[in-house]
C-alpha positions as CSV (number, residue, x, y, z in Angstrom):
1,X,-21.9,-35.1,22.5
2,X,-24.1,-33.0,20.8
3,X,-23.4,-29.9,22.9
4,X,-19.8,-30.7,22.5
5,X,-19.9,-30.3,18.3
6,X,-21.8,-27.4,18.4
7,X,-19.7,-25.5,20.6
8,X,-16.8,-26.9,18.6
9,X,-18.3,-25.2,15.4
10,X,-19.2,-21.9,16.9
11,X,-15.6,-20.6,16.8
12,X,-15.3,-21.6,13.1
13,X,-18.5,-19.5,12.4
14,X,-17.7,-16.8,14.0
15,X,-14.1,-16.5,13.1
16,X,-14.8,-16.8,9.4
17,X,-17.8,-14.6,9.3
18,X,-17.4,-11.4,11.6
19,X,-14.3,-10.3,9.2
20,X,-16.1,-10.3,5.9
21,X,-19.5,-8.6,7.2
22,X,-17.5,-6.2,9.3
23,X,-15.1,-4.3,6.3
24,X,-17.8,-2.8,5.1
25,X,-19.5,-1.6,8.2
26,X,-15.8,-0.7,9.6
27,X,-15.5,1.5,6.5
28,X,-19.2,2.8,6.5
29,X,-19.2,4.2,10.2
30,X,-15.4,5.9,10.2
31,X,-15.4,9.5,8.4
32,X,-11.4,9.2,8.0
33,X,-12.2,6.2,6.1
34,X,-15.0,7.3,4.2
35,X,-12.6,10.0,3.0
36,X,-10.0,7.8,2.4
37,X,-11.8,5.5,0.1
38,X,-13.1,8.9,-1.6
39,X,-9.3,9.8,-2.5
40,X,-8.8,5.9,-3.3
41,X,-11.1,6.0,-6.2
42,X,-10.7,9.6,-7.1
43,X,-7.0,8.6,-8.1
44,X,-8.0,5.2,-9.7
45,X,-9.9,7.6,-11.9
46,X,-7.3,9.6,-12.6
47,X,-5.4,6.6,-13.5
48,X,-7.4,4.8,-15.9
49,X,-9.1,7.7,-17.7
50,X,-6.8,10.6,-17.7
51,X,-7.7,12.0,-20.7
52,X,-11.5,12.9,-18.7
53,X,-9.3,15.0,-16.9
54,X,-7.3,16.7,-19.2
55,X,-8.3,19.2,-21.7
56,X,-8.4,18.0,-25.5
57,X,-5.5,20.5,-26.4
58,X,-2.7,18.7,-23.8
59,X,-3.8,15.1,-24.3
60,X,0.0,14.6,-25.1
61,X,1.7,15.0,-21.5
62,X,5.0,15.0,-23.4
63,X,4.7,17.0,-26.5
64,X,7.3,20.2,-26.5
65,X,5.2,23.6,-26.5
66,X,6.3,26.9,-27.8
67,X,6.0,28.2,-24.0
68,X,9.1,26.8,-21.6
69,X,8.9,27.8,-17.9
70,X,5.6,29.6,-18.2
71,X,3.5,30.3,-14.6
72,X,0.0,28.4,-14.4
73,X,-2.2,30.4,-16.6
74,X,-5.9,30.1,-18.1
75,X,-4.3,27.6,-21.0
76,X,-1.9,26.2,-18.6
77,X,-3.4,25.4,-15.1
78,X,-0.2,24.8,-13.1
79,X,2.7,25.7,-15.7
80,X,5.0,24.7,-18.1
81,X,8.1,22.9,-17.6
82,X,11.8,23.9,-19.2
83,X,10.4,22.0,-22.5
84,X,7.2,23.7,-22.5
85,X,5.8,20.9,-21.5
86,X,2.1,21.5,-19.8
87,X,2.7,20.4,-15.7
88,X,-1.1,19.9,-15.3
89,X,-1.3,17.0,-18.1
90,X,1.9,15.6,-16.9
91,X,0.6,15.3,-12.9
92,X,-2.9,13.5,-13.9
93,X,-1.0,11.2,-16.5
94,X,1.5,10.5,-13.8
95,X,-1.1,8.7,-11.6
96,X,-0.9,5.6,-13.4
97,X,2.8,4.8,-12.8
98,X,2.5,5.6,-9.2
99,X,-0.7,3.9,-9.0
100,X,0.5,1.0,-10.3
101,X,4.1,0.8,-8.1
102,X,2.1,1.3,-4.8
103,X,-0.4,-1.6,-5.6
104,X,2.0,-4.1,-7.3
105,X,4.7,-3.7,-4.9
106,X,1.5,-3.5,-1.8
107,X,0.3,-6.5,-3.3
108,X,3.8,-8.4,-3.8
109,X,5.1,-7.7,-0.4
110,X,1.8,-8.4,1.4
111,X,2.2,-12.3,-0.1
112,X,5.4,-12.7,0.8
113,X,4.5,-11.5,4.0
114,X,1.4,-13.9,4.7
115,X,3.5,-16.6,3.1
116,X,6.3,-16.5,5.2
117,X,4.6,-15.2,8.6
118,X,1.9,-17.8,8.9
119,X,4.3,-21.0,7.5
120,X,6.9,-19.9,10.1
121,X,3.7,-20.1,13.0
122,X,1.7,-22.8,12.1
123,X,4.7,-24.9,11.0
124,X,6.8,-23.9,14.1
125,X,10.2,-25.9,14.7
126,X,13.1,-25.4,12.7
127,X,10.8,-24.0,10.3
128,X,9.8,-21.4,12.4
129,X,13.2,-21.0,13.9
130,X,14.4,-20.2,9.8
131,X,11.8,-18.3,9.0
132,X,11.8,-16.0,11.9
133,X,15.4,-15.5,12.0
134,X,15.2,-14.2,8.3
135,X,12.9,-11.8,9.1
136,X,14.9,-10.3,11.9
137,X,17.8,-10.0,9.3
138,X,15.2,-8.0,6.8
139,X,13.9,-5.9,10.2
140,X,17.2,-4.4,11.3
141,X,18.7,-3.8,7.7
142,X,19.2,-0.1,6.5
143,X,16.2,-0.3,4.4
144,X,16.7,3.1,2.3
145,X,20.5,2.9,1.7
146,X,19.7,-1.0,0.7
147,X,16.8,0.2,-1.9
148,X,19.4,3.1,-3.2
149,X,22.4,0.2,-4.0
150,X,19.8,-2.4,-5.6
151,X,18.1,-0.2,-7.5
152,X,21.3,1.3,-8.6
153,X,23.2,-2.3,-9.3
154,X,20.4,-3.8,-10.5
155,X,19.1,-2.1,-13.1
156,X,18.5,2.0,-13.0
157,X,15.4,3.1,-14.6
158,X,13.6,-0.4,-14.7
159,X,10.2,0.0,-13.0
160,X,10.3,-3.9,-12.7
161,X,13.6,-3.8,-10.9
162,X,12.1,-0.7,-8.3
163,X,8.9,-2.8,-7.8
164,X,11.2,-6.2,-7.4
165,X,13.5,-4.1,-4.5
166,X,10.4,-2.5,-3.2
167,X,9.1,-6.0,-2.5
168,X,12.0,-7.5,-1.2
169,X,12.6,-4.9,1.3
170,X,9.2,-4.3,2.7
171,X,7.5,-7.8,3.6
172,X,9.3,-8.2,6.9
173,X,7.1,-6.2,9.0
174,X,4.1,-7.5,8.1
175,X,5.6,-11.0,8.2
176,X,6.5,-10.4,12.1
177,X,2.8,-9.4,12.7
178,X,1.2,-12.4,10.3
179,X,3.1,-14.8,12.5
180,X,2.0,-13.2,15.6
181,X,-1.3,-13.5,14.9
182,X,-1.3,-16.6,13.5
183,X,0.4,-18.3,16.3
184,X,-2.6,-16.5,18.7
185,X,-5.0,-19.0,16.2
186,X,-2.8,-22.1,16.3
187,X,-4.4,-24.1,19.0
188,X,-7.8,-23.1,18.4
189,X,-10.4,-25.9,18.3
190,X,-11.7,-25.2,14.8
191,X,-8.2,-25.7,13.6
192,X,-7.8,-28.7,16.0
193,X,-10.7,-30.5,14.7
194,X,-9.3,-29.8,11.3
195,X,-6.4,-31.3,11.9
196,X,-8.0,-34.6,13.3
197,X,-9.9,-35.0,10.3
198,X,-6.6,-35.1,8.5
199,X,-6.5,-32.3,6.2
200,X,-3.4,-31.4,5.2
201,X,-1.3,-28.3,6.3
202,X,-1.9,-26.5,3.0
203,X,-5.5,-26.9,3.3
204,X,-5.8,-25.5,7.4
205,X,-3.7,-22.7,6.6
206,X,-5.7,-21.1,2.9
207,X,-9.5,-22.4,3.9
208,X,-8.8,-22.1,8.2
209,X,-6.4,-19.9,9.1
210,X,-5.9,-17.0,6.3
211,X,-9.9,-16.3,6.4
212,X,-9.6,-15.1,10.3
213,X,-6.7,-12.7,9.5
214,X,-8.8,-10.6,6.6
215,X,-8.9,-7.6,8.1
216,X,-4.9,-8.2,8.8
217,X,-4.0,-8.6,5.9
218,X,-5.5,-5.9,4.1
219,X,-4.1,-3.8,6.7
220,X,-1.0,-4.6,6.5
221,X,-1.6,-4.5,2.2
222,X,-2.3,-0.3,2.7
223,X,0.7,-0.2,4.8
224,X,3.0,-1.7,2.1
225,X,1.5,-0.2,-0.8
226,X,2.0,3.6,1.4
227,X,5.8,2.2,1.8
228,X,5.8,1.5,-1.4
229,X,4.7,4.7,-3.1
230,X,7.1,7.0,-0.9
231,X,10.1,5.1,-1.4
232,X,9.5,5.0,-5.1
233,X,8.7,8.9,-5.5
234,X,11.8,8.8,-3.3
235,X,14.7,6.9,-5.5
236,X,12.8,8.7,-8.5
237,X,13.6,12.1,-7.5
238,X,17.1,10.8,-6.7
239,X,17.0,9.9,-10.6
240,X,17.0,6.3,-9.8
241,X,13.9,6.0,-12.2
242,X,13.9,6.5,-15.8
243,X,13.8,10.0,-16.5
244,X,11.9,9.8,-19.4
245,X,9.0,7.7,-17.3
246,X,5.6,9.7,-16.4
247,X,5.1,9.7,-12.8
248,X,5.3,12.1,-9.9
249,X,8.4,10.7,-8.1
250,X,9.8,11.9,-12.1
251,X,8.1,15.1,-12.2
252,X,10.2,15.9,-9.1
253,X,13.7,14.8,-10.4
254,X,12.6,17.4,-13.2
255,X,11.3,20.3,-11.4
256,X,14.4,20.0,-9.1
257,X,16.8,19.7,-12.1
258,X,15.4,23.0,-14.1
259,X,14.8,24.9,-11.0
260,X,11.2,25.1,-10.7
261,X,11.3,26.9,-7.1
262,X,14.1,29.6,-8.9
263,X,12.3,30.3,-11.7
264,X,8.8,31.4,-9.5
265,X,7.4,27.7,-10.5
266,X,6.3,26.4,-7.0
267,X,3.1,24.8,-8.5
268,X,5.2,22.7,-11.0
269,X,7.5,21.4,-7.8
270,X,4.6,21.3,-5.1
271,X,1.8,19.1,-7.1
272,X,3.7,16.0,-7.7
273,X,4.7,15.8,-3.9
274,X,1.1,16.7,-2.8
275,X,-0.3,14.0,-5.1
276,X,2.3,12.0,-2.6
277,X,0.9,13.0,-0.4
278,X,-2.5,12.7,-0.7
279,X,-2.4,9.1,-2.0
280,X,-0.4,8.1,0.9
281,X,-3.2,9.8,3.2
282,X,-5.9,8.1,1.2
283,X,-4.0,4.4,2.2
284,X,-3.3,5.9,5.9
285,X,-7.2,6.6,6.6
286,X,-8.2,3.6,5.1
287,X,-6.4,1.9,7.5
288,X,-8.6,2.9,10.5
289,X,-11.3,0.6,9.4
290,X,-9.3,-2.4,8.9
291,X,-7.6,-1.2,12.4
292,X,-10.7,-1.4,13.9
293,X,-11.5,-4.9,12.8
294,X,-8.0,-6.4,13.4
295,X,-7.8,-4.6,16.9
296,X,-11.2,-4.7,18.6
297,X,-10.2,-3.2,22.0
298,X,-10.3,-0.4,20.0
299,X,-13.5,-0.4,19.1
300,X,-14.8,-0.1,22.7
301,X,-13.1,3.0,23.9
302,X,-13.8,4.4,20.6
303,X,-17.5,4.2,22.2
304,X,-16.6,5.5,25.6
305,X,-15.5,8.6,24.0
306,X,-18.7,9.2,22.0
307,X,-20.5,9.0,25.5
308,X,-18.3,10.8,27.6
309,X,-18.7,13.9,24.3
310,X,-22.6,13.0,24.4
């Protein structure tokens, strides 16, 4: 009987522990990540003290200067803009905005997705049946074209109304692959004996279930908050933002507008969408590690092909 319970509580063990001690080491032995997370808190820098970054003389991203449409110079690193406005100052003050849309939106669509796509496969039934057949609906919609009429409808210019439609619109994918991982841990005899010791649903799914999908989750967290920061830069540079707003998706709508690119002003049209860029590389590498841990076939041919170079 003894053998029995101990062989019973293995699983549990294991399943809750390998995810938390392996993030770090998943991060630590992959280079991409390693440069990933050096991006990741280069721009949280940027974002939470960008006056470090700035010289003392354009501390104001928005004050008018003397100088409109001026190449990058010794004063002004990358430019001015038609109001003499200095493009460096406006780019690192921009990272805030942007920041803050890819990891509130990330954050919101990764919870609706976890919500929805482990309810629907550890409730199962009609439940299931519901749930699943919503996110089909979401799946096959037009996402772009959708984010284009409710962030026009609903209220142009309002960051909350862009992070709202940004959630809404990109927690279905994540939702399909919560439930099919959660439905792989179902019938699993750690959740088994949970369940004949009567704890409740709520209970099996926050302390059983969600701690074996770690790795998942945060996953599927940088792919949200990389959907979430090119769509926004996106409708922004459509002037679905407010123009007035400091981010780069803005700075775009702008340089676009005044004819950066005509005027001999690439660096004022380029930087914002390389910042883009850049972040949404910084997610994308990141995403390795946590592959690695969600995914561990690939893991072993990841070793064959250090051997077969060695």
């Amino acid at each position: 009987m003894s053998a029995i319970v101990t062989g019973a509580a293995a699983p549990t063990t294991t399943a809750t522990r390998r995810p938390r001690g392996g993030l770090l080491r998943a991060i630590m032995r992959n280079r991409k990540a390693m440069i990933g997370a050096g991006l990741l808190v280069l721009f949280v820098l940027l974002a939470a003290f960008p006056q470090l970054f700035v010289p003392g003389a354009h501390h104001d991203p928005q004050a008018i200067g003397d100088l409109p449409l001026q190449s990058p110079s010794r004063e002004h690193w990358l430019g001015t803009t038609g109001l003499g406005q200095d493009v460096y100052a406006q780019l690192i003050y921009s990272t805030r905005e942007s920041l803050i849309i890819a990891v509130v939106a990330g954050l919101g669509a990764t919870i609706l997705s976890v919500i929805i796509g482990v309810s629907a496969a550890y409730l199962g039934g009609f439940a299931d049946d519901g749930l699943s057949m919503m996110t089909d609906i979401f799946l096959v919609l037009p996402t772009f074209p959708l984010i284009i009429v409710l962030a026009t409808y609903a209220g142009k210019g309002n960051l909350t109304v862009i992070i709202v439609v940004l959630i809404l619109t990109g927690w279905s994918y994540g939702a399909r692959q919560m439930r099919a991982q959660a439905l792989s841990l179902r019938n699993r005899d750690f959740l088994e004996s949970a369940r004949v010791r009567g704890e409740r649903s709520s209970y099996i799914i926050v302390v059983e279930v969600l701690p074996t999908m770690i790795s998942l989750i945060v996953a599927n967290f940088l792919g949200a908050a990389l959907y979430s920061v090119l769509t926004a830069a996106g409708l922004q540079f459509l002037g679905l933002g407010d123009p007035n707003s400091l981010s780069w998706g803005t700075m775009l709508y702008w340089a676009q507008n005044q004819g950066a690119l005509v005027n001999g002003l690439p660096a004022w049209a380029l930087s914002p969408g390389l910042a883009v860029a850049l972040l949404g590389v910084s997610f994308a590498l990141l995403n390795y590690a946590f592959d690695e841990i969600s995914n561990p076939a690939l893991r072993p041919v990841r070793r064959r092909r250090a051997r077969s170079a060695s």
